[in-house]
Residue frames as a rotation matrix with the C-alpha (Angstrom) as fourth column:
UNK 1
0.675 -0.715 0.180 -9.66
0.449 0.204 -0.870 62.03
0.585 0.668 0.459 28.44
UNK 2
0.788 -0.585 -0.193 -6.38
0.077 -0.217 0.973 62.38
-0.611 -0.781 -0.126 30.53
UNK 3
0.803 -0.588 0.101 -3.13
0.489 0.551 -0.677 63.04
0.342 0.593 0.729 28.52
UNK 4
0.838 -0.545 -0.030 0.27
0.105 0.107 0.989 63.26
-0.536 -0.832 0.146 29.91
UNK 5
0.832 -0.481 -0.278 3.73
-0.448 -0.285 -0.847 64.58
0.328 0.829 -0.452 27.64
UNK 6
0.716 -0.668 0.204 6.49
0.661 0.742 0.110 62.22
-0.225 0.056 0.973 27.35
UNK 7
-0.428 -0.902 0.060 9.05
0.603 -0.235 0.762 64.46
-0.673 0.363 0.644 25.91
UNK 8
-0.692 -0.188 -0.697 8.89
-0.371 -0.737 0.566 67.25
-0.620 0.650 0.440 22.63
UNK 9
-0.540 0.249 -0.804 7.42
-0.835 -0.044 0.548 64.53
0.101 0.967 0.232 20.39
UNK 10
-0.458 0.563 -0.688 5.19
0.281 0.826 0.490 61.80
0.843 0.031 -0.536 22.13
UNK 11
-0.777 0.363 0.514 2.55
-0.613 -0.253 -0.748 62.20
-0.142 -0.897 0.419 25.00
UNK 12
-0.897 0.322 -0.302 0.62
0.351 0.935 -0.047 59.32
0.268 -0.149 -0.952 26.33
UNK 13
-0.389 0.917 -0.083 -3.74
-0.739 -0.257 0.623 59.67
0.550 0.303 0.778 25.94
UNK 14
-0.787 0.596 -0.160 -6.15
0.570 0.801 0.183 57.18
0.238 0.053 -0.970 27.85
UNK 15
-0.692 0.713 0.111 -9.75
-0.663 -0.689 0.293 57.44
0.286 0.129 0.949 27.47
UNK 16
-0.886 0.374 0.273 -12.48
0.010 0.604 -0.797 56.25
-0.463 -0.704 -0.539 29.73
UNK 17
-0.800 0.565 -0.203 -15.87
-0.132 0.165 0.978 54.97
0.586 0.809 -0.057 28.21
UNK 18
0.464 0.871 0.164 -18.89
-0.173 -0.093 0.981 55.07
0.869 -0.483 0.107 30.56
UNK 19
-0.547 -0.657 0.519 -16.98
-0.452 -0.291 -0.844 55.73
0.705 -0.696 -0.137 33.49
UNK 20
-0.365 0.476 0.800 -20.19
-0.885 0.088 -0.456 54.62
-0.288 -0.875 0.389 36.04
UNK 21
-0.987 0.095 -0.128 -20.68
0.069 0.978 0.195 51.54
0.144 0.184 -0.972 33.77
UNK 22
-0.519 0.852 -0.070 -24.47
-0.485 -0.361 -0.796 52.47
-0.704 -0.379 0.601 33.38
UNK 23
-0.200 0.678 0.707 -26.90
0.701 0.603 -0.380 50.67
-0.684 0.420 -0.596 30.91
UNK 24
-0.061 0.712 -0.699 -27.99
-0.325 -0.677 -0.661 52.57
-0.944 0.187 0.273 28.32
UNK 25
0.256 0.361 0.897 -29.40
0.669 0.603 -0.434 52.34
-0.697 0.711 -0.087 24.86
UNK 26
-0.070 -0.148 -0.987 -27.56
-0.050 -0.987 0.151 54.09
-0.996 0.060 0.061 22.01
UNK 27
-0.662 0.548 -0.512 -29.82
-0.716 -0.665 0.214 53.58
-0.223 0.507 0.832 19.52
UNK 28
-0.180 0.711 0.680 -33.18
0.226 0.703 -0.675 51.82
-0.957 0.032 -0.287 18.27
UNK 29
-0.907 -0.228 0.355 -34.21
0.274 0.321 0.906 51.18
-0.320 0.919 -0.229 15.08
UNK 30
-0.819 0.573 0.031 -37.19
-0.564 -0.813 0.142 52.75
0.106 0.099 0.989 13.14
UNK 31
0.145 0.669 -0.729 -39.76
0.119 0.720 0.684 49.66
0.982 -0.186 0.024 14.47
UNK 32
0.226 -0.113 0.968 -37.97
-0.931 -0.317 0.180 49.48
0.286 -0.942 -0.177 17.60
UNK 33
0.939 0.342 0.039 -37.67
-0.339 0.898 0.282 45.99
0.061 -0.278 0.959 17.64
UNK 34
0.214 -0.946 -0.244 -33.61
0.897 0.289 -0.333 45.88
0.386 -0.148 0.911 17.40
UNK 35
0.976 -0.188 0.107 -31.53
-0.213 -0.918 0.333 48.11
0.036 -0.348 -0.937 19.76
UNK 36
0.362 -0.763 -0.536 -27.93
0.234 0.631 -0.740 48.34
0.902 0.143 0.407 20.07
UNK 37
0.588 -0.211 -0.781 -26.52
0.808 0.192 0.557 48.62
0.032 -0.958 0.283 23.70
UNK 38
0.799 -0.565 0.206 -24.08
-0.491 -0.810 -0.319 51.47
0.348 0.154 -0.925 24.95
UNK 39
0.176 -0.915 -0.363 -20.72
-0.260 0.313 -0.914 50.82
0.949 0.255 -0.183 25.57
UNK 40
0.842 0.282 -0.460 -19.83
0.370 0.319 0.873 49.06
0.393 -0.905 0.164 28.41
UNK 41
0.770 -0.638 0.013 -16.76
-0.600 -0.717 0.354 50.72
-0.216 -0.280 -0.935 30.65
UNK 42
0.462 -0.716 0.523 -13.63
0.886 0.395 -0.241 50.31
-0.034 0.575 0.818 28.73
UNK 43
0.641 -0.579 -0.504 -10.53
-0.235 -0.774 0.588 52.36
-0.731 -0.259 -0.632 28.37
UNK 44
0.734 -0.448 0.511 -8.16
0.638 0.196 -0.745 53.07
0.233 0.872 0.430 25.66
UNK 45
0.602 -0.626 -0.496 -4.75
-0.062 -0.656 0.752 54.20
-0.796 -0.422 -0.434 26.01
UNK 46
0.717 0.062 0.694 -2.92
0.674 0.194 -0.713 55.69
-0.179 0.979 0.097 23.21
UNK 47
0.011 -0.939 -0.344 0.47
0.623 -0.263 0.737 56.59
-0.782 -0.222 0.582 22.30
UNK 48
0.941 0.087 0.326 0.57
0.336 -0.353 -0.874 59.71
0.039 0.932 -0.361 19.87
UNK 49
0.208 -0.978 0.022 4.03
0.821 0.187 0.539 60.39
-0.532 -0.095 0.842 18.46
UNK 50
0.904 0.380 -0.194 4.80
0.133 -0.682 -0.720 63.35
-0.406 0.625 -0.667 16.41
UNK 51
-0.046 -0.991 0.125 7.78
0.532 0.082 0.843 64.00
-0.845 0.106 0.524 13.97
């Protein structure tokens, strides 16, 4: 997470999601037989405003 003030009342946020883009498994079910994948790299960038 990187975040950057704009002024008194807003400051711009982006967040990075598996940064090395790596495989993993983030979680399995109590058989094992379904898993769900980890996130693949993605980024979110978010304006918080305040007043």
């Amino acid at each position: 997470m990187a975040s950057y003030p704009l002024g008194k009342h807003a400051d711009l946020q982006l967040n990075v999601y598996n940064l090395f883009d790596e495989d993993y498994v983030a979680s399995i079910n109590k058989s094992g037989y379904r898993y769900n994948p980890g996130v693949p790299l993605s980024a979110l960038m978010t304006l918080n405003v305040k007043f």
